[in-house]
N, C-alpha and C positions, 0 to 999 in steps of 0.2 A: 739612463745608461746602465747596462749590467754585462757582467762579464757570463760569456755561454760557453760553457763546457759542454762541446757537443759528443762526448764519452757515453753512450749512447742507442740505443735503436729507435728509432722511428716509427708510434703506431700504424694501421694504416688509415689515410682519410678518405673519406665520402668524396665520392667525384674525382678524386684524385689517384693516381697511380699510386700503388704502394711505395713509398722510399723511408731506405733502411739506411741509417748513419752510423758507422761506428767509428767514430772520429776521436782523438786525443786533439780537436781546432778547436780554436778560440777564432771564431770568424766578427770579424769587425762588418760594421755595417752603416760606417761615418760616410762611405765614399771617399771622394778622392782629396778631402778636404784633412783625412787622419792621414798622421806621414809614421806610420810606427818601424823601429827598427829593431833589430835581434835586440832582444832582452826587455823590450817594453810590451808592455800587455797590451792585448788588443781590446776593445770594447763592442759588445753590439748595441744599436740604439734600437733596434726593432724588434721586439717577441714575437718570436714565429716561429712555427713545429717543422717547416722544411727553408734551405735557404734559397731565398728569391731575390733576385736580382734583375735589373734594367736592360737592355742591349746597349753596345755602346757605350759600357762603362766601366769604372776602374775600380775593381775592390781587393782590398789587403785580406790574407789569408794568413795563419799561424798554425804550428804543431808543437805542442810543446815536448820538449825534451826528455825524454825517457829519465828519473829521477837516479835509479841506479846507475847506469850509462854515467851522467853527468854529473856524478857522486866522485867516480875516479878517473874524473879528467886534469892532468895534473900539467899538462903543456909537454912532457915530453915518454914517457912510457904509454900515457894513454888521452888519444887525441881529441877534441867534438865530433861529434858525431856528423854524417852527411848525409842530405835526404833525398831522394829521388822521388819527384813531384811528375805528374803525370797529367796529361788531360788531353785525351784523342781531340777532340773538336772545339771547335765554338770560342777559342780562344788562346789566348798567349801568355804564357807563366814568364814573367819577369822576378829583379829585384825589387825591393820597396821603391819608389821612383820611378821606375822604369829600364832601368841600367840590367847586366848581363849578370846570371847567376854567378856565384862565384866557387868554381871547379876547380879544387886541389891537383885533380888528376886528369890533364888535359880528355877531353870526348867519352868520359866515363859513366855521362849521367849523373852524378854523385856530388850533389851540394852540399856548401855549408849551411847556406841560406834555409831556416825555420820558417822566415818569415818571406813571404812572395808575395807578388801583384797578379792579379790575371786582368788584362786587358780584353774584355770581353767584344766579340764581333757583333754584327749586326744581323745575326740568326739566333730567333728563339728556338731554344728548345729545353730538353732536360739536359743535362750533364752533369759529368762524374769528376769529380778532381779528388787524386788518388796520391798518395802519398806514404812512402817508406823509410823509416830510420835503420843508419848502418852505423855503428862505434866503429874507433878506430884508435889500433894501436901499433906499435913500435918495435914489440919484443915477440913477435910471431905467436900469436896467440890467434884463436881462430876467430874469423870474421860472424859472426852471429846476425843475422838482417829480423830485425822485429816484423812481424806481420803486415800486410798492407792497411790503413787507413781510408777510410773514402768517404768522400761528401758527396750528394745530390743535390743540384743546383737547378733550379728552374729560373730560367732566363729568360724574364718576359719582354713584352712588347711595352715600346711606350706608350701612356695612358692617351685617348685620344677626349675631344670635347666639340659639341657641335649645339648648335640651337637647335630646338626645337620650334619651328612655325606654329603649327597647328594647335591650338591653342593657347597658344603663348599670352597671349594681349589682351587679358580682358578691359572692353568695351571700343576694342580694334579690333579691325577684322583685314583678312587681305584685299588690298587693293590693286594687284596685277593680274594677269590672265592667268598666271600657270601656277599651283601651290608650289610652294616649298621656295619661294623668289627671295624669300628674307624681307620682304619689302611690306609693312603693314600699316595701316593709320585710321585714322577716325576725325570725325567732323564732335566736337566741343570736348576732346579729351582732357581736355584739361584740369588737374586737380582730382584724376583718379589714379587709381593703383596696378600699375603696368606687372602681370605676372609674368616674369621669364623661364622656361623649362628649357634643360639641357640633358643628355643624352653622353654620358660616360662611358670608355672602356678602360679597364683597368683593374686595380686591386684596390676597394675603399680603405679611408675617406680619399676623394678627392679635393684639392685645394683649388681654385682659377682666380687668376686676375683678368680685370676687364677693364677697358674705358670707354667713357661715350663723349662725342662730339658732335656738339651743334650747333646748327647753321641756319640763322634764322631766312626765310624768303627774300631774296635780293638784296640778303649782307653776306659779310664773311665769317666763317668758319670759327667758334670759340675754341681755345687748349682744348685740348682732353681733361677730361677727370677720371683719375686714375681711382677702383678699386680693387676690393678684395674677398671672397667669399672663403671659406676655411669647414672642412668638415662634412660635405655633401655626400650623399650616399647612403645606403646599409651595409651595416659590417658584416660583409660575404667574402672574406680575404683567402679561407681554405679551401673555396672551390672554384676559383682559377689556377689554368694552366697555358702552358705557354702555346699552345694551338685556340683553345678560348676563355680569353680576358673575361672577369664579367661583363654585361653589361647592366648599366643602370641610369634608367631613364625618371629625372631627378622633378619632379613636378614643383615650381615655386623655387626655384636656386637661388633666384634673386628680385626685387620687389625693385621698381623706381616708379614715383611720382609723379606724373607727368606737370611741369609748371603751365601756369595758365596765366591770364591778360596779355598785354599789347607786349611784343617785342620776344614772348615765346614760339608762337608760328613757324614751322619752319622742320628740318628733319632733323632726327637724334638718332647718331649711329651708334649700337655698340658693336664692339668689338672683343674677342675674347683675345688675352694677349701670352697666356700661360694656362699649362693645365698641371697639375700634379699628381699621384696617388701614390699611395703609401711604399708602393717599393720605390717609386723612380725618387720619392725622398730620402733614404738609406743611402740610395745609389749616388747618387749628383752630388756635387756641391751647391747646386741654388741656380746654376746658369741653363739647366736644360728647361724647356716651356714646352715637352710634349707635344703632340701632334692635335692641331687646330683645325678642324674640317669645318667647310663652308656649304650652306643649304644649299640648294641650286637656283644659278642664276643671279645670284648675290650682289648688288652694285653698291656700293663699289666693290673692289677683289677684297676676300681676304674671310675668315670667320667672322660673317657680320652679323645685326640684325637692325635694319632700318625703320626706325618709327618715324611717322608723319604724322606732325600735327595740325590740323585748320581748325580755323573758327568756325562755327555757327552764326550768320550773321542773324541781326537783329533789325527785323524790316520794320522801316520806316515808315511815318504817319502821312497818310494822303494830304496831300493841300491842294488845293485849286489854282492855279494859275493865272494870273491876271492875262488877258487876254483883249484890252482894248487899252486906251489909254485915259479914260474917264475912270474917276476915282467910285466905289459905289457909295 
């Protein structure tokens, strides 16, 4: 955790549109899980040269107070200052919580409120959240407004995560008509080493949980076993944008075992059940599981990938059959 004093310009990056910050923000980057109010500091958890955010989500923003301004605020000659916060699109400037600014001077534009929420919609793009301080006094002294403020925000897409088929499985191969079925197995896999490849978009690393369940041949269905893979990817974070995520297609994400002898026969499905990357973690609290695409054709529904296993039988020794009833 470190506190960002985005006071500031912005160089410009590679692949990226130039964005130029000259901000007095302390942009937090807890998500919805920091509840900060006027006079507590905000934190960011994320190092990053422009501020990127999630669609769909809820981040606290700060400006801190002009220090002479707030030098001779004394409660009645001369007032806090009010700010007028801006942001054409893509979103909605609240209080900390969610509650209504709070406006001394009824439809003026002109808060008290330093600290705000933008409840971000469900369109990426870039955006500007712009911000002005006005002092305020008592004894007719002139009104002075400090220059504008402004942040660029790129508001991306949620991370998404998908199997990859093609050669996912070594020593399985597909066994349906049509690639991409999700549906793979092999005759004596047993007791090798299943590779899974997955297929990211997003801003690395990616985090995903998965389970797999299985169902041995004319039984029923075992729990799930829930895991967790952490850290997938290459760190390519400054050259997404909110029209294109990276992509990154993750060779080996995950390894499992295939068990072998009597009683393992039977299908093993995984499933992917969360995807995460690095901004939708800033953004969220923990409850968002990103967007989970399914190969095609998939059975059952859902982000799966079906392994099958059989045996290789083991043929039997000829014997001759008695064929009269005389002993030889």
């Amino acid at each position: 955790m470190r506190k960002s004093n985005l006071f500031r310009t912005l160089a410009a990056v590679t692949m990226l549109a130039v964005v130029t910050v000259s901000a007095n923000a302390q942009v937090t980057t807890a998500g919805t899980a920091n509840t900060p109010r006027n006079g507590t500091a905000l934190t960011a958890a994320c190092d990053e040269a422009v501020d990127f955010v999630t669609i769909n989500s809820i981040m606290p923003y700060s400006v801190t107070p002009d220090a002479n301004v707030a030098a001779m605020v004394d409660g009645s000659q001369f007032l806090a200052s009010v700010y007028n916060w801006t942001l054409p699109a893509g979103g909605t400037v609240t209080a900390i919580g969610g509650g209504a600014l709070t406006e001394p001077v009824p439809a003026s534009g002109w808060f008290t409120d330093y600290d705000v929420e933008v409840h971000w919609n469900g369109t990426a793009a870039i955006r500007t959240l712009t911000v002005r301080e006005r002092p305020r006094n008592t004894i007719g002294m002139p009104v002075c407004d400090g220059s504008d403020s402004t942040l660029s925000i790129y508001v991306m897409p949620e991370p998404t995560a998908i199997f990859i088929e093609a050669g996912t499985l070594a020593n399985a191969t597909n066994i349906e008509a049509t690639a991409g079925d999700a549906v793979v197995g092999g005759c004596a896999i047993g007791g090798t080493t299943v590779h899974f490849n997955v297929t990211f978009t997003g801003t690395e690393s990616f985090n995903i949980a998965y389970n797999y369940v299985f169902t041995p041949f004319g039984g029923a269905a075992a729990a799930p076993v829930p895991l967790t893979v952490n850290g997938l990817g290459a760190a390519s974070f400054l050259t997404a944008t909110p029209a294109a995520p990276n992509t990154d297609a993750v060779t080996d994400a995950f390894q499992f075992v295939v068990p072998s002898g009597a009683g393992t026969y039977g299908r093993y499905v995984f499933t992917l059940t969360s995807v995460t990357d690095r901004v939708s973690r800033k953004s969220f609290n923990g409850t968002n599981t990103g967007v989970l695409t399914n190969t095609v054709g998939s059975s059952p529904a859902g982000p799966t990938l079906t392994l099958i296993s059989v045996p290789t039988p083991v043929t039997g020794t000829i014997r001759h059959v008695d064929n009269n009833t005389t002993a030889w």
